[in-house]
Each structure stands twice: as C-alpha cells, then as structure tokens.
C-alpha positions, 0 to 999 in steps of 0.5 A: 306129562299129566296123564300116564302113558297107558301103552307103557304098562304090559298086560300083566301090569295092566290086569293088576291096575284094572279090577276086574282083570280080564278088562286089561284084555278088552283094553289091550284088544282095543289099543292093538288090534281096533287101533282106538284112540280114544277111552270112549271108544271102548264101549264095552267097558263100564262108563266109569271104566272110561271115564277113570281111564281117560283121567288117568292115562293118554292114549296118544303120546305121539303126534304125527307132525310129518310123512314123506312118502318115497317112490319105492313105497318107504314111508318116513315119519317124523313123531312129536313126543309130549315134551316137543322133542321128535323121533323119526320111524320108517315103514319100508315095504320089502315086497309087493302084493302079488296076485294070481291070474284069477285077481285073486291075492298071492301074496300079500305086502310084506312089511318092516318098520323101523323104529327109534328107541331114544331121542338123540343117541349117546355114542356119537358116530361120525357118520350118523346124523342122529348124532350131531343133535346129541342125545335128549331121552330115553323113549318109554316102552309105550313110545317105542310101541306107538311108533308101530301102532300109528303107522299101522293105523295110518297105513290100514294095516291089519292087526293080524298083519305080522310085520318085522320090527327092526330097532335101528331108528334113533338112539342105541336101544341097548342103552335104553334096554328095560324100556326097549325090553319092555316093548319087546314083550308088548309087541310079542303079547298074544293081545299086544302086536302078536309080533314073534320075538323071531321078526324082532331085531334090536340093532346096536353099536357094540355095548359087549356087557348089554349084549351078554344082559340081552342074551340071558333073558334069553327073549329069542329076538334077532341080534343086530351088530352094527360094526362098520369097520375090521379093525379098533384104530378105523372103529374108534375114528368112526364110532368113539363107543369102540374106546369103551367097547372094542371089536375084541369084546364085541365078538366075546359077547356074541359068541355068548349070545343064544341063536336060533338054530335057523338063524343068524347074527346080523353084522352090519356094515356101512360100507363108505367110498374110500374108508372101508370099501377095499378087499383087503377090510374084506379079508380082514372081516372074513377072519375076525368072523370066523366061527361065528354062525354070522350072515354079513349086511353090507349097507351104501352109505347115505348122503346127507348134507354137510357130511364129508362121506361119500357113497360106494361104486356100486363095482366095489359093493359087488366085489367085496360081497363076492370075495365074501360069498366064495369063501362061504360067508353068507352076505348080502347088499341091502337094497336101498329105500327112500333115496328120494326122501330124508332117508338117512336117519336123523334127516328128516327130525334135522331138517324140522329142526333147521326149519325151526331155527330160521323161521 
C-alpha cells in the first residue's frame, strides 16, 4: 500500500505527527464522530495540512463490496482490504426503537457489531468456515476500526450513538493482539468512537498465555471464552489449538483475568446436534466452572454448506440450559440473527470467493 492507513495511529501518535498537536483532535473529530472520507473535507484545517495529509495517508482502506440484508434487521457486510483479500463484519441490531403514545422515542436502537481482526484464522475449528480458507493476515488496528466506522456511516448512526464491539468476526484477535489492543483504545478514545472498554468483548479460542497478557494491561474490556466442549479428547477433535492449549490451562488463565465486579466471563459454547448437546456435557460444564464468576452463552450451530454438523432441537438447548440454570449457573440461549442470509462466519467472503473461482 502506498499511502499509510491514518486510522492505525492513536491520538497520541497522531498529536506527535501533527504540529500543531491539537490538529490531531480536529482530525480524529472528523474521521470518528463527522465520518469524512476525505482530507479536503476538513475545512478547518490549514490547505497545506490537507493537501500532506492526502499525500501521506488513506482514509479509506476498505471498500465495501457487498451487504446482505436480513429480516430481523442484521446487516452482513463483506469489506475488501488494499491488498484484494476480504473481512466479513455484522451489524445486529439487538433491540428495536421504541416509542411512547405521544410519538415521542422511548428507546432508541440498540446496536452490536461484530467485527474481524484477521483474514483467515490459524486455529483451525472444525466447525468454522473461516477456517477452511486458511489464515492470510493480520488486520491493522485501522482496519479493525474502520469496520465500525463504515457500517456506522453507512447505517446513519450517530457518532454519540454508543454500540457494543464484539471481537468474534474472522480471525482469533488474541493472536493479533498489539494491533487488536491498539483498536481497542481507538475505540475507547474520548475523540475516537468514545465506546467504554465495558461495551468491548474480545472473544478467543483459549490462547491460556494471551489471556494472562490481556489481563495485566488490565483495559477493563469483557473477556469472551469460546469453549465448545467439557473435555480435551471432544476439544481437540473440534479445535486442534486445544493441543496447544488445554481446557486445564484455560481455566488457570481466567481465574487470573480481572473482572468488573458487575460483570462476568463469558463462556461460549457451540451446542451441535449429537456431539455436545446432552445432560451429562451438562454436568460436566457446571463442574469444570465452578468457582469462577462465569455467565454461560449456549449458541445453535449454524448450517453451512458442506459442513457434516447439524443443528440442535430446540428441546435439547432448552433442557441443557435448565439443568444449568436450577443449579445457579447463569446461562442463556443466544437468539439467532440472519438465518435468512450468510450468516455463519466466513460464508459470506466463501461464497465471493466461490463465485471468483467459477466465473
């Protein structure tokens, strides 16, 4: 790329680029809260200013090549990187706006987007289909950002509109984690996003010595883990990282990990018709959690073409949650989003690259 990405520097870095420094304020003011996409846009900056500026750095280094659109208002977007390869990211809207009986707004939309931090991933799940294209890249922390930035821009979503980031798009960010740590504190920047570390969840495979990193910066984001199964043998056959990194080690690291008093850790787990779906994997999650201030997600898998996984009863979720709930194990069932549109991540960027290949 001949031109630097001007969303992977911080504000700090930026005020020591930028003489004066408090240019980098009007500068960030414009990337994040006026969306600009452009240096000329910025008319209170100096032309000179503007026209360095343009030489020097891009402010776009995604392109939008498709969004599919489903009916429960989810927005799947497929981004193209400088260097042709893509990254998929998801707007789901979580709640409706609400009105009173005046007409006047109750409740605004609430928003979570989910974002990529590589192209590809390394750890190689077996249910994944971000896998089956092998891992390409790290994103930078300005390509990380500008997933939020476009869809927000391209939505009409206001910069003072607070949204929740979740890392669980492509790659394990925890493998990327300077550039993914980088974007964190972008996003969390009073000029930036202005988006608490509390509405940021980094969601990983298990990396036991990245998660102990994570926890002494100590950056009061939410911790995401993405377990999928109760014992090594099931894990390892599910996601080969477990060699590297067992269930053991997992639960050593997130014993460490700080939390918010008023929050928990997230366990994920990808509950798959005849695999992982039974009382007695149950059993064996309520014990390997014990005394850990842990809220459980149970998750349906999602279908894709070609994958031998199947999909839960919907009898089987409900039971596995209430074996969990009645013994004081906080546990949910996440409500399915775009089931109507390329929803399994991965698909979406699959499915252009398939269309590539036949044309």
């Amino acid at each position: 790329m001949s031109k630097k990405i001007i969303q992977d520097l911080t504000k700090e870095e930026l005020a020591s680029l930028i003489k004066p420094s408090f240019r980098a304020k009007q500068i960030y003011n414009w990337i994040y809260h006026k969306y600009a996409d452009s240096f000329e846009e910025m008319k209170n900056l100096p032309k000179e200013m503007r026209e360095k500026l343009d030489t020097e750095y891009t402010l776009m280094p995604l392109k939008t090549l498709t969004v599919q659109n489903s009916i429960d208002g989810s927005r799947k977007y497929l981004f193209e990187l400088y260097d042709g390869h893509t990254v998929e990211a998801v707007l789901l809207l979580m709640r409706d706006k609400e009105y009173h009986e005046d007409g006047s707004v109750k409740h605004q939309e609430r928003y979570t987007v989910c974002i990529s931090s590589q192209v590809g991933c390394k750890v190689g799940c077996a249910f994944c289909l971000t896998a089956k294209g092998g891992f390409m890249r790290n994103l930078t922390a300005g390509e990380i950002t500008e997933q939020l930035r476009m869809i927000k821009k391209d939505n009409e979503i206001d910069a003072n509109r607070r949204v929740n980031i979740v890392y669980m798009g492509m790659g394990e960010p925890l493998d990327n984690l300077e550039n993914v740590v980088k974007s964190v504190k972008i996003f969390s920047d009073p000029e930036g996003f202005a988006i608490a570390t509390h509405r940021q969840t980094i969601s990983t495979s298990g990396l036991s010595a990245k998660i102990e990193k994570l926890g002494k910066m100590e950056l009061g984001i939410n911790l995401a883990i993405s377990l999928h199964a109760v014992d090594d043998e099931l894990r390892q056959q599910l996601m080969p990282i477990n060699k590297a990194y067992n269930i053991a080690s997992i639960i050593t690291a997130v014993k460490n990990f700080p939390v918010n008093d008023r929050k928990r850790v997230m366990f994920e787990y990808l509950v798959i018709k005849d695999v992982n779906d039974d009382i007695s994997a149950a059993k064996k999650l309520l014990s390997l959690l014990d005394g850990i201030k842990a809220k459980v997600n149970l998750i349906y898998f999602n279908p894709y073409g070609g994958t031998e996984f199947k999909r839960p009863s919907e009898k089987d979720m409900q039971k596995f949650q209430e074996f969990l709930t009645s013994r004081g194990l906080h546990c949910t069932i996440r409500e399915s989003k775009g089931l109507d549109i390329s929803a399994a991540c991965g698909q979406l960027r699959e499915q252009e690259n398939e269309g590539e290949s036949n044309a």
